[in-house]
PDB file of the backbone (N, CA, C, O) and the ligand in Angstrom, with CONECT records:
HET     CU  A 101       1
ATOM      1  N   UNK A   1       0.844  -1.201   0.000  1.00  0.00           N
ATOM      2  CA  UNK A   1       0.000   0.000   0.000  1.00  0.00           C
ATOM      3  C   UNK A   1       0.873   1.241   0.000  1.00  0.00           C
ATOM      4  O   UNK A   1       1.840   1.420   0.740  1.00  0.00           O
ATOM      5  N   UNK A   2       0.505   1.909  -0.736  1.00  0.00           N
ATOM      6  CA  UNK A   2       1.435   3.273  -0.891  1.00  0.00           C
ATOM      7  C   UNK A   2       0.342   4.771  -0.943  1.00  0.00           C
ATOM      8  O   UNK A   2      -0.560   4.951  -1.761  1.00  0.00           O
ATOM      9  N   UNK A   3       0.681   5.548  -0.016  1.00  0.00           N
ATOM     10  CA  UNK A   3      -0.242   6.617   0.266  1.00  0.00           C
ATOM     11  C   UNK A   3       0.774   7.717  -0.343  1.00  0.00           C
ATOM     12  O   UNK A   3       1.958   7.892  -0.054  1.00  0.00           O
ATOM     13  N   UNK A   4      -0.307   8.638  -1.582  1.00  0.00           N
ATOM     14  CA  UNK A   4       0.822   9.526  -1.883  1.00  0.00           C
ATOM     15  C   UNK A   4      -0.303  10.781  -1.508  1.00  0.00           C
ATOM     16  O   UNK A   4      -1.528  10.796  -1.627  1.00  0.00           O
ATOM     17  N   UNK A   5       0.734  11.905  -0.962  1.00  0.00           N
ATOM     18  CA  UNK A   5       0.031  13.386  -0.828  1.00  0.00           C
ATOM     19  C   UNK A   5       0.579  13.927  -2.194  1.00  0.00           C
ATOM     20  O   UNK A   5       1.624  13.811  -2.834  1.00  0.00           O
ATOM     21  N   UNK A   6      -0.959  14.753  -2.377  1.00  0.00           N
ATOM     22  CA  UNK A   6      -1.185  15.290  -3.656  1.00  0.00           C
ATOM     23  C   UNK A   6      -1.603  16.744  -3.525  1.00  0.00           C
ATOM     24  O   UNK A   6      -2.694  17.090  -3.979  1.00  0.00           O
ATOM     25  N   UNK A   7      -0.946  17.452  -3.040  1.00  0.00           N
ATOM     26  CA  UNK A   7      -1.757  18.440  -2.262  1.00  0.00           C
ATOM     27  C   UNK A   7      -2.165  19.410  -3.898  1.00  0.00           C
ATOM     28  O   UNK A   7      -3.016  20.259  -3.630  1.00  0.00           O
ATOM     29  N   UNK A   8      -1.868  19.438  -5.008  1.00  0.00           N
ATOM     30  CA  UNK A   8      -2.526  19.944  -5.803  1.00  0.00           C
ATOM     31  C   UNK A   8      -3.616  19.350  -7.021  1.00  0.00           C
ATOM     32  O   UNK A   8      -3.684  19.501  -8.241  1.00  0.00           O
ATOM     33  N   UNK A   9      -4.412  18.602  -6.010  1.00  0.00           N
ATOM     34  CA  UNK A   9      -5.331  17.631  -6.017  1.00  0.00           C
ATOM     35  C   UNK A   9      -6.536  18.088  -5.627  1.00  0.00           C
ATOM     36  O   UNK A   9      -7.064  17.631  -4.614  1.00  0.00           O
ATOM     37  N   UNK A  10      -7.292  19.317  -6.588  1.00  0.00           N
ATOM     38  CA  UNK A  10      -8.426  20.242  -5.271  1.00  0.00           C
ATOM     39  C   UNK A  10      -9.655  20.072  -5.539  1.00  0.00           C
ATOM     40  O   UNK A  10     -10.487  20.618  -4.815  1.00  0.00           O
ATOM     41  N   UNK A  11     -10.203  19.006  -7.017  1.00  0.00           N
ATOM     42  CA  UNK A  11     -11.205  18.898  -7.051  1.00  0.00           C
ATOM     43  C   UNK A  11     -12.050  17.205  -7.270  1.00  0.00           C
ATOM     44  O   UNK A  11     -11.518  16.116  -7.059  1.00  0.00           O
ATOM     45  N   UNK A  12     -13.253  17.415  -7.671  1.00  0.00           N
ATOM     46  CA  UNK A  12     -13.557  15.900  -8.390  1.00  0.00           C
ATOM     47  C   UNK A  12     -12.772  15.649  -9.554  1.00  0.00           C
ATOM     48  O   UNK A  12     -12.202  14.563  -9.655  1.00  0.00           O
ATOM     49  N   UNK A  13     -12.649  16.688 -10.623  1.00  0.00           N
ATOM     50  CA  UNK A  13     -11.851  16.176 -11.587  1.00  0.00           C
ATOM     51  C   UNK A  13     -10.581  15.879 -11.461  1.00  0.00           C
ATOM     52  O   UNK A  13     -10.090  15.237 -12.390  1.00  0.00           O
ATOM     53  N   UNK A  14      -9.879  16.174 -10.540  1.00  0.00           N
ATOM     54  CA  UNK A  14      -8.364  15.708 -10.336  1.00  0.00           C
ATOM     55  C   UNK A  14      -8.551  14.579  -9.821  1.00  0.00           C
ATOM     56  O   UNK A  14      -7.750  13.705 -10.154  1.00  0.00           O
ATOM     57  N   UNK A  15      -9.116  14.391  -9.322  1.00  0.00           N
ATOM     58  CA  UNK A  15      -9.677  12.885  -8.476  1.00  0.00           C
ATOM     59  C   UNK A  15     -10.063  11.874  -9.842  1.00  0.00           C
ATOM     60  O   UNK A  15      -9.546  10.761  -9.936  1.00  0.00           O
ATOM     61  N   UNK A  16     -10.810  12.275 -10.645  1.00  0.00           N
ATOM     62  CA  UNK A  16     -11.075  11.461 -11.640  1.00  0.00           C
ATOM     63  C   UNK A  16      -9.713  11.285 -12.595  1.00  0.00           C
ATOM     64  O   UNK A  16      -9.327  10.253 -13.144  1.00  0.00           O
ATOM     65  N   UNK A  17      -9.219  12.370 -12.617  1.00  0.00           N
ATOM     66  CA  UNK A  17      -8.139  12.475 -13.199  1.00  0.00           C
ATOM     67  C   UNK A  17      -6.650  11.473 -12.855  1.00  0.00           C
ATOM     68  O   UNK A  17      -5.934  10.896 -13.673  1.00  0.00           O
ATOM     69  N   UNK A  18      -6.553  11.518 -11.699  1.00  0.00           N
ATOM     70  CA  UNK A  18      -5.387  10.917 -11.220  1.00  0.00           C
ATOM     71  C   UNK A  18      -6.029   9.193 -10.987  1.00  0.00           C
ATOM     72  O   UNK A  18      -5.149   8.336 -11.073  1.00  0.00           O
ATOM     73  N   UNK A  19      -7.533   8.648 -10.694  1.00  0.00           N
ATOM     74  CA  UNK A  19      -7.378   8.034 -11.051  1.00  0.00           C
ATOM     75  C   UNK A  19      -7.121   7.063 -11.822  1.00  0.00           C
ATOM     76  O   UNK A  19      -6.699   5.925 -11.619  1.00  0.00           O
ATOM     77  N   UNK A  20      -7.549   7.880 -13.131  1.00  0.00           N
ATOM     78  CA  UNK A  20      -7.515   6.996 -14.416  1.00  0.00           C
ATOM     79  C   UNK A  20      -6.068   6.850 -14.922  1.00  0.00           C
ATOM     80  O   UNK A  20      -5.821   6.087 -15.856  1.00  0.00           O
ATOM     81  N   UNK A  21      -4.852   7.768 -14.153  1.00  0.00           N
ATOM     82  CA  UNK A  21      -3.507   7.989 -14.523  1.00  0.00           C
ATOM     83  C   UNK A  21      -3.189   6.496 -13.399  1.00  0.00           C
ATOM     84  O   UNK A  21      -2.405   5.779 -14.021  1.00  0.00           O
ATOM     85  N   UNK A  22      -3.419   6.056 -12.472  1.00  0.00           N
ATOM     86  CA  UNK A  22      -3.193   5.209 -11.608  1.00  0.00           C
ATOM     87  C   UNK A  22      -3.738   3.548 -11.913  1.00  0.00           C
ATOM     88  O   UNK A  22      -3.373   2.522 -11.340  1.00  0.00           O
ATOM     89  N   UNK A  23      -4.870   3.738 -13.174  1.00  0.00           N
ATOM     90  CA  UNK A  23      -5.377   2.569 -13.723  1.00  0.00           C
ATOM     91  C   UNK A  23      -4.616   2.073 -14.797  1.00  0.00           C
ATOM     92  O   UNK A  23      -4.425   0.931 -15.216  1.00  0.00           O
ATOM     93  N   UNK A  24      -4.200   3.254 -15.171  1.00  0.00           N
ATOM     94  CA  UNK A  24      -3.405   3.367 -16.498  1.00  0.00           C
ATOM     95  C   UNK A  24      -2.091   1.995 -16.519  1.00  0.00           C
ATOM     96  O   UNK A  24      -1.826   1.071 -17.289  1.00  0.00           O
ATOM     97  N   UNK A  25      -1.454   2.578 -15.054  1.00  0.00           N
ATOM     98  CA  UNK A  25      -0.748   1.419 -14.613  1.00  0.00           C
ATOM     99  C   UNK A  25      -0.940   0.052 -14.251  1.00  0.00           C
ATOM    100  O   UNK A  25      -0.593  -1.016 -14.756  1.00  0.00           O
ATOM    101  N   UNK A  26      -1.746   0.456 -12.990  1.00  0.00           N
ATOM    102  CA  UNK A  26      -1.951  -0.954 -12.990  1.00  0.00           C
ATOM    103  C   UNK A  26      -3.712  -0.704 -12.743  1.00  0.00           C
ATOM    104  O   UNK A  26      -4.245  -0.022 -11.867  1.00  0.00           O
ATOM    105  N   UNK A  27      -4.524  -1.707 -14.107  1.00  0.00           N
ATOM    106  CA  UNK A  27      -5.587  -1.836 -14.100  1.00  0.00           C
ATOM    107  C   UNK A  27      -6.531  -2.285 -13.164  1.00  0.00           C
ATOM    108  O   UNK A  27      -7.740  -2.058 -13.134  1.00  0.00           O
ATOM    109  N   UNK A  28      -5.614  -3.159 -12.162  1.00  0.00           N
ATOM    110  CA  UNK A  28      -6.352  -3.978 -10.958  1.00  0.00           C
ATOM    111  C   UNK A  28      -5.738  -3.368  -9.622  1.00  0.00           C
ATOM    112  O   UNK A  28      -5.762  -3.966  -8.547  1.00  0.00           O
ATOM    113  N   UNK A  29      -5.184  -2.103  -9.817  1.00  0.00           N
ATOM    114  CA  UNK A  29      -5.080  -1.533  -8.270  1.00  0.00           C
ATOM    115  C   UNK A  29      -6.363  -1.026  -7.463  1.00  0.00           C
ATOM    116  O   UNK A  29      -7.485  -1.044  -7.969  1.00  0.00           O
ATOM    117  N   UNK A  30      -6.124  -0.602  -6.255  1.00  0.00           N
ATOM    118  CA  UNK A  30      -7.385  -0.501  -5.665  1.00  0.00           C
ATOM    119  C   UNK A  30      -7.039   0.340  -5.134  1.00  0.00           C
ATOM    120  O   UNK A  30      -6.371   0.134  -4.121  1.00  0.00           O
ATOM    121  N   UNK A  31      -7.374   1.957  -5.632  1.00  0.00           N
ATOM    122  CA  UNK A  31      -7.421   3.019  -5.427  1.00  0.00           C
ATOM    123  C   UNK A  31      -8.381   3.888  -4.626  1.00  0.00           C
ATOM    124  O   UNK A  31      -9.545   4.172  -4.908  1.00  0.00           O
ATOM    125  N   UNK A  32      -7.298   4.435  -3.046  1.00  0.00           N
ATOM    126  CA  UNK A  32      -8.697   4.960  -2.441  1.00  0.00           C
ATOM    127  C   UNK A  32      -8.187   6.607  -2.131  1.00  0.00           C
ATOM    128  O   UNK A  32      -7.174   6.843  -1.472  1.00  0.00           O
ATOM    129  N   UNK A  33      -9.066   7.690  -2.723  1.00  0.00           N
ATOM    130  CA  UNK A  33      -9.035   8.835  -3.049  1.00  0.00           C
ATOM    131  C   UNK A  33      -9.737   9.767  -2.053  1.00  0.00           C
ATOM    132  O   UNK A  33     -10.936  10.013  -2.181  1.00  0.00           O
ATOM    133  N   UNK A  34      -8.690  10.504  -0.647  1.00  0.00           N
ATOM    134  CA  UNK A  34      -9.449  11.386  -0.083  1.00  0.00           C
ATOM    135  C   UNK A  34      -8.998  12.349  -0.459  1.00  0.00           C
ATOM    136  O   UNK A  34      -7.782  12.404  -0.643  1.00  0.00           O
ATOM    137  N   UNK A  35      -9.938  13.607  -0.743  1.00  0.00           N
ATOM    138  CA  UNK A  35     -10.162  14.848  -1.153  1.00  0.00           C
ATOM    139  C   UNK A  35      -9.533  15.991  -0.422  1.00  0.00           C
ATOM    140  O   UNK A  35      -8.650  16.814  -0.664  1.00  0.00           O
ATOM    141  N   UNK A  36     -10.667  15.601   0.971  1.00  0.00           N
ATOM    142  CA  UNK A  36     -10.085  16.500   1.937  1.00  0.00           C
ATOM    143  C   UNK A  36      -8.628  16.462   2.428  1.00  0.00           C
ATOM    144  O   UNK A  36      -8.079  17.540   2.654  1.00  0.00           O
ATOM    145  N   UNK A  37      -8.012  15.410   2.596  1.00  0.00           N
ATOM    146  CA  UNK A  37      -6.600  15.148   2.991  1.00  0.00           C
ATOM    147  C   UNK A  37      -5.522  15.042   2.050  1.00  0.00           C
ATOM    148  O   UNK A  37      -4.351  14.802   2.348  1.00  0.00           O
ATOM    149  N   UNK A  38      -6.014  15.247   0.810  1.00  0.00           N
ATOM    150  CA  UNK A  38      -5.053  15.338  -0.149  1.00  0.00           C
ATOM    151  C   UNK A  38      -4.361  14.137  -0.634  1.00  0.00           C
ATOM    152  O   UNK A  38      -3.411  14.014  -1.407  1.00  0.00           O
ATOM    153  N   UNK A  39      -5.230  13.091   0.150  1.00  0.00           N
ATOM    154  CA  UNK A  39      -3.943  11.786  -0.231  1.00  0.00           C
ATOM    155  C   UNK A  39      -4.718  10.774  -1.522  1.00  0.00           C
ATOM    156  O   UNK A  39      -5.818  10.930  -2.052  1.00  0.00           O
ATOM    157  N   UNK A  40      -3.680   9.726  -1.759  1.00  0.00           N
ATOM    158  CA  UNK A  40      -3.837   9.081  -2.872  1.00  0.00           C
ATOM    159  C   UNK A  40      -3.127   7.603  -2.493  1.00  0.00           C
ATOM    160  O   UNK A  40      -1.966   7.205  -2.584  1.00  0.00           O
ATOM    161  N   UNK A  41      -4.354   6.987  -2.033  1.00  0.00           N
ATOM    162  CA  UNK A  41      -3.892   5.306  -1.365  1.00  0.00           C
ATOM    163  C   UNK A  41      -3.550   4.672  -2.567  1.00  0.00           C
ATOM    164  O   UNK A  41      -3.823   5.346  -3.560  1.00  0.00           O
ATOM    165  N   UNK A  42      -2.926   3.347  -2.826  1.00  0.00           N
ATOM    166  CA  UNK A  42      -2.718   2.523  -4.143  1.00  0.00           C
ATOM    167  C   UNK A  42      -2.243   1.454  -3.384  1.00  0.00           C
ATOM    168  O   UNK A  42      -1.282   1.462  -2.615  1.00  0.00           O
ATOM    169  N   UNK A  43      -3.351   0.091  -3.794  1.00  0.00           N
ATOM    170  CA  UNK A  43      -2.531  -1.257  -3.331  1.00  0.00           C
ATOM    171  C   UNK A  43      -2.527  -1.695  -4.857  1.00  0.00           C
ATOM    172  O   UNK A  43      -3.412  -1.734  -5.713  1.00  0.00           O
ATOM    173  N   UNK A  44      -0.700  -2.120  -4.853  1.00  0.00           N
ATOM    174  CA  UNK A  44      -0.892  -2.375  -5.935  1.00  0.00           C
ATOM    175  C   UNK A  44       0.541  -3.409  -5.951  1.00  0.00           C
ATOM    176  O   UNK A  44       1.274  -3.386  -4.963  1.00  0.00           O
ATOM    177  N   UNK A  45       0.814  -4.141  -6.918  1.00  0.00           N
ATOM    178  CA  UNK A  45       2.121  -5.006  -7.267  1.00  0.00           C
ATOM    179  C   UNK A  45       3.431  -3.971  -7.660  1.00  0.00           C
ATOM    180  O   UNK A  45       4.466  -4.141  -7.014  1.00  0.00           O
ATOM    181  N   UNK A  46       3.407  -3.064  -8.550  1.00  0.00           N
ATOM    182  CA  UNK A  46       3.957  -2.091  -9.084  1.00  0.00           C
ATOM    183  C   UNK A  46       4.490  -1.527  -8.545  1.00  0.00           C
ATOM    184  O   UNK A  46       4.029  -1.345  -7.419  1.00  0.00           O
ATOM    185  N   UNK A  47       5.627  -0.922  -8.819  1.00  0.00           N
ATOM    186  CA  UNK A  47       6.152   0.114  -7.992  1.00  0.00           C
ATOM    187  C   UNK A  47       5.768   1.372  -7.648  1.00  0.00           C
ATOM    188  O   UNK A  47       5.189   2.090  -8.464  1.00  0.00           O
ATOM    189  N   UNK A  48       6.021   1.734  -6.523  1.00  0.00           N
ATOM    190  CA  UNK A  48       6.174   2.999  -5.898  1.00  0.00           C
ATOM    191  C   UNK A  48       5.854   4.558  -7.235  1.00  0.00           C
ATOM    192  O   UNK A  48       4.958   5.378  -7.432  1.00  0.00           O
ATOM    193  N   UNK A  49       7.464   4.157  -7.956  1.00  0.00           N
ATOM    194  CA  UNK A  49       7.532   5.384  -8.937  1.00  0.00           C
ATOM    195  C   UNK A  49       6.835   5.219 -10.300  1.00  0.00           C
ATOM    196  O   UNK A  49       6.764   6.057 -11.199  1.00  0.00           O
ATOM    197  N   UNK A  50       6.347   3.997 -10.273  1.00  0.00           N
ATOM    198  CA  UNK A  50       5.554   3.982 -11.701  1.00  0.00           C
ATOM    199  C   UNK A  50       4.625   4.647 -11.151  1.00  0.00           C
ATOM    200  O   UNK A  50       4.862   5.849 -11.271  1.00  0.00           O
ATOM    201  N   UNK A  51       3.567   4.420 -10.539  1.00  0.00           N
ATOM    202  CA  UNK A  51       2.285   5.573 -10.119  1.00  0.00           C
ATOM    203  C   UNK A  51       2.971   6.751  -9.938  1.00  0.00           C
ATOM    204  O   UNK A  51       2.534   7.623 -10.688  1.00  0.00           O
ATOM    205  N   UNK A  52       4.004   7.170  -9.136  1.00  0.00           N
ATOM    206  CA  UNK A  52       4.361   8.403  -9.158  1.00  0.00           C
ATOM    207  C   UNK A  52       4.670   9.317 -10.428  1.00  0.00           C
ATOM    208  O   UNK A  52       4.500  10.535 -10.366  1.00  0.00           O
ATOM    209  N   UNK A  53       5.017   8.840 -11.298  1.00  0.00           N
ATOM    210  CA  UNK A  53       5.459   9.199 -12.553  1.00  0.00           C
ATOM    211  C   UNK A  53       4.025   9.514 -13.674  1.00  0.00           C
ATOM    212  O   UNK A  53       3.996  10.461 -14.461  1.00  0.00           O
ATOM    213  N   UNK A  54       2.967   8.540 -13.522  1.00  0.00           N
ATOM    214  CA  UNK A  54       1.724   8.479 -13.860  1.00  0.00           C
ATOM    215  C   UNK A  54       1.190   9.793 -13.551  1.00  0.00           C
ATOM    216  O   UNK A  54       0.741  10.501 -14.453  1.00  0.00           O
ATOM    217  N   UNK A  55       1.211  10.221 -12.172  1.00  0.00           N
ATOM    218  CA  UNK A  55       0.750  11.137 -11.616  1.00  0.00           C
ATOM    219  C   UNK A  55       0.804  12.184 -12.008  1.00  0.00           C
ATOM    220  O   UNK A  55      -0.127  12.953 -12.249  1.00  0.00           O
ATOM    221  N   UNK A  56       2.479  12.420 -12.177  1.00  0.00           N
ATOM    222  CA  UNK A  56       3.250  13.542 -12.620  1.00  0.00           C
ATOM    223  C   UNK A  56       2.694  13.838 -14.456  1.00  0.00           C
ATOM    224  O   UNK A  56       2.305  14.760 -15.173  1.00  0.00           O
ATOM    225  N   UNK A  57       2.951  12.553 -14.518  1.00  0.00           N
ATOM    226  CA  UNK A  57       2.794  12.958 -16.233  1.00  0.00           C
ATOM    227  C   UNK A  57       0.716  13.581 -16.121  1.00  0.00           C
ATOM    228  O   UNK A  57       0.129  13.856 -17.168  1.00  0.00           O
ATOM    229  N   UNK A  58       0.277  13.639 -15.288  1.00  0.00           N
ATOM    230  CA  UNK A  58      -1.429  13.531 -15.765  1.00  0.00           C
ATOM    231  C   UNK A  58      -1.305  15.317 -14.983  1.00  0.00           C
ATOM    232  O   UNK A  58      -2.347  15.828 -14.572  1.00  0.00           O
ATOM    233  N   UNK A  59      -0.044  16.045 -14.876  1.00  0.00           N
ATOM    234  CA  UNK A  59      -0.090  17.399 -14.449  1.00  0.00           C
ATOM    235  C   UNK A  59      -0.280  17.759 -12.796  1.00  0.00           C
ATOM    236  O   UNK A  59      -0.480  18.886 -12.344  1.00  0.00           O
ATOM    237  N   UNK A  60      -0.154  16.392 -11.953  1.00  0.00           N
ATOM    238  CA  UNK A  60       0.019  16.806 -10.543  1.00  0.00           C
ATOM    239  C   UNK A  60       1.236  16.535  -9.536  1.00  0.00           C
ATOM    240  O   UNK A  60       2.125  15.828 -10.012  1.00  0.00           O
ATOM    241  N   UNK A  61       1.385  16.898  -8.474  1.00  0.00           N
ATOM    242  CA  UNK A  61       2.845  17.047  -7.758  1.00  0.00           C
ATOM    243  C   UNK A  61       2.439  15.565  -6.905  1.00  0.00           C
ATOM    244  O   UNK A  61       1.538  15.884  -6.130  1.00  0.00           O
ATOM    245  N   UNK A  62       2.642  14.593  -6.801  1.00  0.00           N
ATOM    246  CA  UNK A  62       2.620  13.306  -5.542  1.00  0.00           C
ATOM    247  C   UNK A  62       3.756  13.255  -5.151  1.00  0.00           C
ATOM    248  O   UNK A  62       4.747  13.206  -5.880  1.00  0.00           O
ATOM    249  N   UNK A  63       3.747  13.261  -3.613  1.00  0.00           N
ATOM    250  CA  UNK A  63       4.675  12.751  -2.469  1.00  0.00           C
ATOM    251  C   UNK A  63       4.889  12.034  -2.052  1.00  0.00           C
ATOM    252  O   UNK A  63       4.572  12.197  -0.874  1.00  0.00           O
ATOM    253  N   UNK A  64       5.604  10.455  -2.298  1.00  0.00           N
ATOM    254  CA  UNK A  64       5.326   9.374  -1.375  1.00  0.00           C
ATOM    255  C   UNK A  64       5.341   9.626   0.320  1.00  0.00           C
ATOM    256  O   UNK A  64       6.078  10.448   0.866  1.00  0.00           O
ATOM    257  N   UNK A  65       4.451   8.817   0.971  1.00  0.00           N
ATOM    258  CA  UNK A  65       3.941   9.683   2.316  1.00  0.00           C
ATOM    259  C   UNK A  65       5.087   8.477   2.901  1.00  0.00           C
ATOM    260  O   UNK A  65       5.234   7.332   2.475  1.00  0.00           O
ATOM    261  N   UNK A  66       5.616   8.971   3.702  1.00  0.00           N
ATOM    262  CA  UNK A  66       7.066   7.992   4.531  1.00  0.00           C
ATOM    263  C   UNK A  66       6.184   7.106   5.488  1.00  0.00           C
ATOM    264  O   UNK A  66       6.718   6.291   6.241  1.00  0.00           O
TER     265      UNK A  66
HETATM  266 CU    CU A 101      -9.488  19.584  -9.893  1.00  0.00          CU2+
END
């Protein structure tokens, strides 16, 4: 499980947005998206920086959360 902060993540469409950048990767992750907290859960097989990179490329900043 990898929780990334997204803090320029401010609406539904970034939410829709970053998930479909996170499916992109891996089709069978299980993506859980809070709004208010800015974060971006992912259980997934894949690495860390492939979603991170996904992210980046779909126009937002993710932080892996330590
Ligand atoms: Cu938005």
């Amino acid at each position: 499980m990898y929780t990334f902060d997204v803090n320029d993540m401010t609406c539904g469409h970034c939410v829709q947005t970053i998930e479909t950048a996170v499916k992109g990767v891996d089709g069978a992750a299980a993506v859980t998206i809070d709004l208010t907290d800015h974060a971006v859960k992912i259980a997934s097989a894949e690495p860390a920086s492939s979603f991170a990179d996904a992210i980046k490329d779909a126009g937002y900043t993710p932080q892996l959360r330590a």
